[in-house]
C-alpha positions in Angstrom: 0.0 0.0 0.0 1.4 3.2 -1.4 1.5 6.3 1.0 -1.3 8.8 -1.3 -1.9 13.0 -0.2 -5.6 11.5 0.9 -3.8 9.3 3.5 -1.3 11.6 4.1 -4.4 13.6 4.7 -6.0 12.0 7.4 -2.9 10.9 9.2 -2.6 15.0 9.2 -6.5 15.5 10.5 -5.9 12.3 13.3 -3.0 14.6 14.7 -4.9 18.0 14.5 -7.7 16.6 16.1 -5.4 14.9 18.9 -3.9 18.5 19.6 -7.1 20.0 19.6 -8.5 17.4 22.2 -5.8 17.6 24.0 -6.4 21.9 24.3 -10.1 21.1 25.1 -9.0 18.8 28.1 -6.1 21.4 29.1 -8.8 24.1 28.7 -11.3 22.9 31.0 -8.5 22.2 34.2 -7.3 25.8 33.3 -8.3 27.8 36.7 -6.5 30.5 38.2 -8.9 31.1 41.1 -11.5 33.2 42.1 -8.8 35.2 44.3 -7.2 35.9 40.7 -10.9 38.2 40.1 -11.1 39.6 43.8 -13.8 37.5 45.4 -12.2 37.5 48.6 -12.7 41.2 48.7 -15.2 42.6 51.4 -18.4 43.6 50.3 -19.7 44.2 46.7 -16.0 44.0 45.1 -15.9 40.5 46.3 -19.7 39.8 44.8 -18.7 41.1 41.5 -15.3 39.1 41.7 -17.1 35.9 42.7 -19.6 36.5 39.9 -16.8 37.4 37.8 -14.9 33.8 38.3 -18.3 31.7 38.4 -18.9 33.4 35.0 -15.4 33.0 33.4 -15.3 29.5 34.8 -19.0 29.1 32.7 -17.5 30.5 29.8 -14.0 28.1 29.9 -16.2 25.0 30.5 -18.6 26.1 27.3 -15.4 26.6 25.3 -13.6 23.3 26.2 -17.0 21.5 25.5 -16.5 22.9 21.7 -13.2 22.5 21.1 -13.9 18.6 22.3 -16.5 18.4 19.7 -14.8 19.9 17.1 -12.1 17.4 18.1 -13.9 14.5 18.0 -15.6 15.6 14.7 -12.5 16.3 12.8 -11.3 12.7 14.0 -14.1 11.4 12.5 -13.5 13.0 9.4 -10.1 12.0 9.9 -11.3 8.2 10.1 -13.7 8.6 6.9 -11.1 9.8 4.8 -8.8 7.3 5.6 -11.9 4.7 4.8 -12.2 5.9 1.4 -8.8 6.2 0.8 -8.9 2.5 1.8 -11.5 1.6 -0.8 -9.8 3.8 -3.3 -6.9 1.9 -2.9 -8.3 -1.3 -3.1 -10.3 -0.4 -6.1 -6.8 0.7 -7.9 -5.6 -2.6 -7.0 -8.1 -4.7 -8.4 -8.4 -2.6 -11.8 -5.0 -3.4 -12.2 -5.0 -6.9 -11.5 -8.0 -7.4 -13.6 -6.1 -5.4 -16.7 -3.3 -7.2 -16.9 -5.4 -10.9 -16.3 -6.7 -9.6 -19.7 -3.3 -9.0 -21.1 -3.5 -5.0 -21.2 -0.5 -3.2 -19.4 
């Protein structure tokens, strides 16, 4: 089996979409603390910072949820390229067998 740009391709799209998982997982553990936004400030400064880090913690795990589905999507793109690829190849092969059983070069 010859190494083609399609599989070439989708060895390319496995690795992205490893990275990419690997971001989303990085992503969601990524938590400087709610000190880092001034929740333990007295009073209202330490509402808003609280609010503040509950919200930006919200917004991390929403974005690390995406980038884990876009991971898993591209690897499944990744996988159905490499399938036809597959075929494709297979196909080539028995064209040419079946040429040259026939006697054409």
């Amino acid at each position: 089996m010859r190494t083609d740009p399609t599989t070439a391709a989708a060895r390319r799209l496995t690795d992205e979409a490893a990275r990419l998982d690997a971001a989303a997982h990085a992503l969601a553990t990524a938590d400087p603390g709610s000190t880092t936004f001034g929740a333990a400030a007295p009073g209202r400064l330490g509402e808003l910072g609280r609010a503040l880090h509950a919200q930006w913690q919200a917004d991390i795990a929403d974005r690390s949820r995406t980038a884990a589905t876009l991971a898993n999507r591209l690897a499944e793109a990744a996988r159905s390229l490499q399938a036809a690829a597959s075929s494709y190849d297979g196909a080539e092969s028995t064209a040419t067998r079946q040429s040259q059983q026939v006697g054409e070069p």
